[in-house]
C-alpha positions as CSV (number, residue, x, y, z in Angstrom):
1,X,52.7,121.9,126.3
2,X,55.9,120.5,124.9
3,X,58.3,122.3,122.8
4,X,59.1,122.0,119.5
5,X,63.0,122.4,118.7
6,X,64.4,122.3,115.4
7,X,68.0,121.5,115.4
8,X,70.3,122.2,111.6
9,X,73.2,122.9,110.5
10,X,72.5,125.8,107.7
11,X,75.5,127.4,105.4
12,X,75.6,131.5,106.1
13,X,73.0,130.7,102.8
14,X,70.9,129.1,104.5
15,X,71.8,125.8,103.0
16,X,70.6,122.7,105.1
17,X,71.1,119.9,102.5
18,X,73.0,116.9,103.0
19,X,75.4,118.1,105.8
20,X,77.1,114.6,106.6
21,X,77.8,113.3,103.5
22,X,77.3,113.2,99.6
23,X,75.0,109.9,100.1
24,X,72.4,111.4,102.4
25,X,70.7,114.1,100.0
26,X,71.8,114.1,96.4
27,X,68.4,115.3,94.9
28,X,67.8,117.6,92.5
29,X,71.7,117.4,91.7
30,X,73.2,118.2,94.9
31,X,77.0,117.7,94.5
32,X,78.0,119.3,98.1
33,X,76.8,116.6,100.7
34,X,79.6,116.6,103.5
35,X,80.0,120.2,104.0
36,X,80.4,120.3,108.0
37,X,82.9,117.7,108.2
38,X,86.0,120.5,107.7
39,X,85.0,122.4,110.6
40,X,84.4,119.6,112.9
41,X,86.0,120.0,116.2
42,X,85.8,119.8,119.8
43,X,83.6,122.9,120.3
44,X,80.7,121.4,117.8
45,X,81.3,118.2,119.4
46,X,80.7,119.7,122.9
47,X,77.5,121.9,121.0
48,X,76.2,118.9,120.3
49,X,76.1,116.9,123.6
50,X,74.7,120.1,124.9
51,X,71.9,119.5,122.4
52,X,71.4,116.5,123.5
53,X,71.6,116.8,127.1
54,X,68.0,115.7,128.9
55,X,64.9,114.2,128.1
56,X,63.8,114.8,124.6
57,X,61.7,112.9,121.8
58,X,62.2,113.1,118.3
59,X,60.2,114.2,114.9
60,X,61.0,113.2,111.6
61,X,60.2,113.0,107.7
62,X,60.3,109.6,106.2
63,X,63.3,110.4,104.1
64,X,65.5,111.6,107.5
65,X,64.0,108.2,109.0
66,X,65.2,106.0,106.4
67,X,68.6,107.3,106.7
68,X,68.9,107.4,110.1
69,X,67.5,104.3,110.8
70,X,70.1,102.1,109.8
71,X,72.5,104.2,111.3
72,X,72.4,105.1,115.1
73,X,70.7,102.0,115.9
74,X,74.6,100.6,115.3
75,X,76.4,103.8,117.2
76,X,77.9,103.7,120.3
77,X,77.8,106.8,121.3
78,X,76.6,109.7,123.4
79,X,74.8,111.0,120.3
80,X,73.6,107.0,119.6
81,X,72.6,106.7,123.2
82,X,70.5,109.9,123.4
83,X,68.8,109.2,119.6
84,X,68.1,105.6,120.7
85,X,66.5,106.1,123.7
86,X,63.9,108.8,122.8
87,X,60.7,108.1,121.2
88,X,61.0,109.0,117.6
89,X,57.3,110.3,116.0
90,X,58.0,109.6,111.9
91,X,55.6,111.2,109.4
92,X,55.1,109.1,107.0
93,X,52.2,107.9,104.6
94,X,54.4,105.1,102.8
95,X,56.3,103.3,105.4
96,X,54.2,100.7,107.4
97,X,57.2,99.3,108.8
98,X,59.3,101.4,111.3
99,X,62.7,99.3,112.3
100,X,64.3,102.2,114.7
101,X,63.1,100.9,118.2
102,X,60.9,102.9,119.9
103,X,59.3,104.5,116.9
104,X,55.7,105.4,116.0
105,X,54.2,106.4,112.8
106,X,52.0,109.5,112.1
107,X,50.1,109.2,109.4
108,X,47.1,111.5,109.6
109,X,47.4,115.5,108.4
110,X,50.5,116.4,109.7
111,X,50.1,119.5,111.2
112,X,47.2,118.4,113.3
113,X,48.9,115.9,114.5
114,X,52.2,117.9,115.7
115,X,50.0,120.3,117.4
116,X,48.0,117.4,119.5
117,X,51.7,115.9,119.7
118,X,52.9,119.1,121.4
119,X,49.7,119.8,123.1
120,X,50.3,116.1,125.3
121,X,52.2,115.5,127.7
122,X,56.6,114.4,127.9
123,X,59.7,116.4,126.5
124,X,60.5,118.6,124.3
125,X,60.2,117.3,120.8
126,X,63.0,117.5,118.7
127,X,63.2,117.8,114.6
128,X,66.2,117.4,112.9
129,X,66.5,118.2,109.0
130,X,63.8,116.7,108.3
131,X,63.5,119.5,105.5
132,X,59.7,118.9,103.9
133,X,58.4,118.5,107.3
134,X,60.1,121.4,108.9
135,X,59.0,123.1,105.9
136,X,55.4,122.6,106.7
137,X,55.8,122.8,110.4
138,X,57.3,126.5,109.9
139,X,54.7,127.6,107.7
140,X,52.1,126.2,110.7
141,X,54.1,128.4,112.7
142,X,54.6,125.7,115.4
143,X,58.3,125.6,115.9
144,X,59.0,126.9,119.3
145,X,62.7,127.4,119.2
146,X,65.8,127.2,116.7
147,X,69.2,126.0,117.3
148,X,71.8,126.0,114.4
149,X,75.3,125.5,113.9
150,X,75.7,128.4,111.1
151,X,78.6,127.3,109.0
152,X,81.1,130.3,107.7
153,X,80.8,128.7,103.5
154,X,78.1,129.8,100.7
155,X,77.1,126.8,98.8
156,X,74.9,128.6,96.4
157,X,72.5,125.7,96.0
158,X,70.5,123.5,98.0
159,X,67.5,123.2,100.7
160,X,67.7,125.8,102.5
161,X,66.2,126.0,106.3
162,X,63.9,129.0,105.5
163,X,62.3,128.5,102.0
164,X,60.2,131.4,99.8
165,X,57.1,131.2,101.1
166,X,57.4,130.2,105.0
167,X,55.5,133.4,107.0
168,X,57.4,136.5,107.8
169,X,58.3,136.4,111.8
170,X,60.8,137.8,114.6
171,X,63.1,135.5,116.0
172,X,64.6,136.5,119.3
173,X,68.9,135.4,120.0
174,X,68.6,134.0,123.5
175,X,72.6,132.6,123.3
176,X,75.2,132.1,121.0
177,X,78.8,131.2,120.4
178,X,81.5,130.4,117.9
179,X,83.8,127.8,117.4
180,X,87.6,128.1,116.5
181,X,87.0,127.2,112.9
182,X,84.1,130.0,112.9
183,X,81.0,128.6,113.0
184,X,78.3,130.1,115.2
185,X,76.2,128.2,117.7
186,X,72.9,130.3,117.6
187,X,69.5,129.6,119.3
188,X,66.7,131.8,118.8
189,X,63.2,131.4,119.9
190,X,60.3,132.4,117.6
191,X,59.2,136.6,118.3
192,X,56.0,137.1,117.3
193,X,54.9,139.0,113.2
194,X,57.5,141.3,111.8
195,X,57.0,145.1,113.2
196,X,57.6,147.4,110.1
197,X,60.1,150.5,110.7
């Protein structure tokens, strides 16, 4: 059984929208794309190869895809290196093309497909943003674990990593940390239904 990890950078609001930069999200009016890049430092940079580190496949929603997808492919990097190498599973319905190499297209109903994705055999499986899909994979309830870079700012606005509606659930803090410019690396791993007092 292979793990599902989602991996986002969330506001202390829960904001996950456009994190790298104002081009990568602007719907819905979205004016705040490029909110980590003030607190980038050496700490998240070392968070992030740790996130990296191993064997892992990816999982994405078209609209993630098409931005990364020009992108990495032209990195060199550890990030670059670790994204190009893993088999990346994109959930799309409109894209018959996939450029990124290494890179297969799920078309079917999603959330039968993740859970006979996850259900076969090979590494975890990791989802970044990805916000719609992660979205519909939460309320499935088949994300195995969480790691986020929590952010110390309130936004306000935005998609935010938990929407109304997902299903009420326990999450367990298996390890965290904080950086000098105060964001906390947290990973929890899903807990079972909410025990009432």
């Amino acid at each position: 059984m292979r793990k599902l990890i989602a991996l986002n950078q969330v506001t202390v609001d829960g904001v996950m929208q456009s994190p790298g930069g104002p081009e990568e999200d602007p719907r819905s009016g979205f004016t705040h794309g490029g909110w980590v890049m003030p607190f980038w430092d050496d700490a998240l940079s070392q968070a992030m190869d740790k996130f990296i580190a191993g064997e892992f496949d990816m999982l994405f929603g078209r609209r993630t895809y098409e931005t990364w997808a020009p992108y990495w492919p032209n990195q060199d990097n550890a990030i670059a290196k670790a994204f190009n190498k893993a088999t990346k599973y994109v959930v799309t319905r409109s894209l018959d093309q996939l450029d990124w190499d290494k890179s297969l297209r799920i078309g079917g109903d999603v959330v039968i497909e993740v859970r006979r994705l996850k259900a076969s055999d090979g590494p975890a499986l990791h989802i970044w943003g990805s916000h719609e899909l992660l979205q519909t994979l939460i309320a499935a309830e088949l994300v195995d674990e969480y790691r986020m870079l929590v952010y110390p700012l309130v936004l306000g606005e935005g998609k935010r990593l938990f929407e109304n509606g997902v299903p009420p659930g326990r999450l367990a803090l298996v390890e965290t940390r904080s950086t000098p410019k105060g964001v906390l690396i947290n990973t929890y791993r899903s807990a079972g239904p909410v025990k009432p007092g």
